[in-house]
C-alpha positions in Angstrom: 0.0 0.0 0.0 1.3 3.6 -0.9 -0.2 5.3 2.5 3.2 6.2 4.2 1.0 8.3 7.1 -1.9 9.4 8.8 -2.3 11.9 11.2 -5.6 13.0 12.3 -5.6 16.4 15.0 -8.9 16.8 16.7 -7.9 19.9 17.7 -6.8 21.7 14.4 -9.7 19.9 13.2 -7.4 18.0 10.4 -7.3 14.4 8.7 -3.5 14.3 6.5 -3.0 11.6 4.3 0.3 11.0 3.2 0.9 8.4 0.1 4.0 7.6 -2.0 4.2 6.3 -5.6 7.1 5.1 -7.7 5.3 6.9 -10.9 5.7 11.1 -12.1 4.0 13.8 -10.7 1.9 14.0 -14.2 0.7 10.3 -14.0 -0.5 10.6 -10.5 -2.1 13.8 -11.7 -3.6 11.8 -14.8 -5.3 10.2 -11.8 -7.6 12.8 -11.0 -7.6 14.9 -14.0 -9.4 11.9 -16.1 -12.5 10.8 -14.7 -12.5 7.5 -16.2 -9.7 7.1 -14.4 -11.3 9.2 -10.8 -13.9 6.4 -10.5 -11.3 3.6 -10.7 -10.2 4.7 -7.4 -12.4 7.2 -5.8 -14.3 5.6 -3.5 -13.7 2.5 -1.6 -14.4 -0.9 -3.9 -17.2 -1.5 -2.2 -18.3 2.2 -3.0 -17.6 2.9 -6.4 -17.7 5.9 -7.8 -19.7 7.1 -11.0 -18.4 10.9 -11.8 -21.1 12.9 -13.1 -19.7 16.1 -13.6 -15.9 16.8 -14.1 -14.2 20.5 -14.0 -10.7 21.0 -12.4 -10.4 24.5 -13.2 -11.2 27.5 -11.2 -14.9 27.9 -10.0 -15.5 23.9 -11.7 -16.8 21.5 -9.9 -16.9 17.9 -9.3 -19.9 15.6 -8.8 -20.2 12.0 -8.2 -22.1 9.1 -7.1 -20.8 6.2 -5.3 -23.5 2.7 -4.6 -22.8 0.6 -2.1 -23.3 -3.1 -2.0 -27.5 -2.7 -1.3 -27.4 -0.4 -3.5 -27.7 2.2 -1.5 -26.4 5.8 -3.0 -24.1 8.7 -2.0 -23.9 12.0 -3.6 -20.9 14.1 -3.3 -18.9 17.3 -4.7 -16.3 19.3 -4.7 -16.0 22.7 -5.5 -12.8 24.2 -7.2 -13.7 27.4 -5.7 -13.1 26.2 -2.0 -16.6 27.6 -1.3 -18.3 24.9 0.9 -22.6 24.3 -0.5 -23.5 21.9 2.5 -24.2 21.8 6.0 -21.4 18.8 6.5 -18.2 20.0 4.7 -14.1 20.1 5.1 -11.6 21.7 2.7 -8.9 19.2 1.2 -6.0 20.5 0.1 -4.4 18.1 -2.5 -0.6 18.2 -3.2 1.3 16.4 -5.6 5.0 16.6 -4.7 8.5 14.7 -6.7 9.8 13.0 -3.9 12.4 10.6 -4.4 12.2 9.7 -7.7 8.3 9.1 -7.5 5.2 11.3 -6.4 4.6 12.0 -3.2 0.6 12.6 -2.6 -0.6 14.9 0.5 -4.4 15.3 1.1 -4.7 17.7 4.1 -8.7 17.9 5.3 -9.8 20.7 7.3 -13.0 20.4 8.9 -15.8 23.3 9.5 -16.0 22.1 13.4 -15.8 19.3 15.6 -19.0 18.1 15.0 -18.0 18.3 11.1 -15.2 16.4 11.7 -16.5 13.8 14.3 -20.0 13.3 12.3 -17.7 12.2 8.8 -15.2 10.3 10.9 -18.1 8.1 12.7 -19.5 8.0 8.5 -16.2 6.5 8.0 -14.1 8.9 6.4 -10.7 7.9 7.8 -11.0 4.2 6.5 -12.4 5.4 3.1 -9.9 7.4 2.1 -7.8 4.8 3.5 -9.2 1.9 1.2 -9.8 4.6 -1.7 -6.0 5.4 -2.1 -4.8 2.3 -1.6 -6.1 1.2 -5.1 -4.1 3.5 -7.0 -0.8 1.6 -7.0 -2.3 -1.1 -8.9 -3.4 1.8 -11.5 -0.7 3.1 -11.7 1.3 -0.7 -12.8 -1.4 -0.9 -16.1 
């Protein structure tokens, strides 16, 4: 697994996940910049994602929908413009650094408030992102 760290800080209300990849910085991009390629990973597996609506410029957004086993459905977003459009909401920071040769990946969340943070913790957030990043080493091999 590429996860090299996590570090959650209840009280700077922050979730960093740290992952390292033996690939360059533009094929990690490719990653998230390609939404064929978003769903492959986004999501845990037993989550998939289906991305709806794809814009990584400024003021775009992103919009996707992820099923779970019963078929049960999850909408979510992200806005390019850092501008929050729900009550339950963090800012993640994505950073896509050279680092020995590879790409070193840092997603730094920062939740609204506590009970932000502790409601999408208890929804499993930690582990999802967990399980969700963990699939890109073996996208990154094809």
């Amino acid at each position: 697994m590429a996860i090299t760290g996590v570090e959650r800080n209840d009280e700077n209300l922050t979730l960093t996940v740290v992952a390292d990849y033996p690939a360059p910085v533009e094929e990690v991009w490719r990653l998230w910049a390609d939404p064929r390629r978003l769903e492959r990973w986004w999501g845990p597996p037993t989550y998939p994602a289906t991305v709806e609506e794809h814009d990584l410029s400024p003021g775009g957004s992103v919009t996707y929908l992820m099923t779970g086993p019963g078929g049960d459905r999850h909408r979510g977003w992200w806005r390019e413009d850092g501008t929050p459009s729900e009550n339950l909401t963090n800012t993640t920071h994505v950073e896509l650094l050279e680092h020995d040769g590879g790409t070193r990946m840092v997603l730094r969340s920062t939740f609204v408030s506590r009970e932000d943070m502790r409601r999408l913790m208890e929804m499993g957030m930690e582990e999802g992102l967990r399980e969700a990043i963990g699939q890109i080493d073996a996208l990154l091999i094809e």
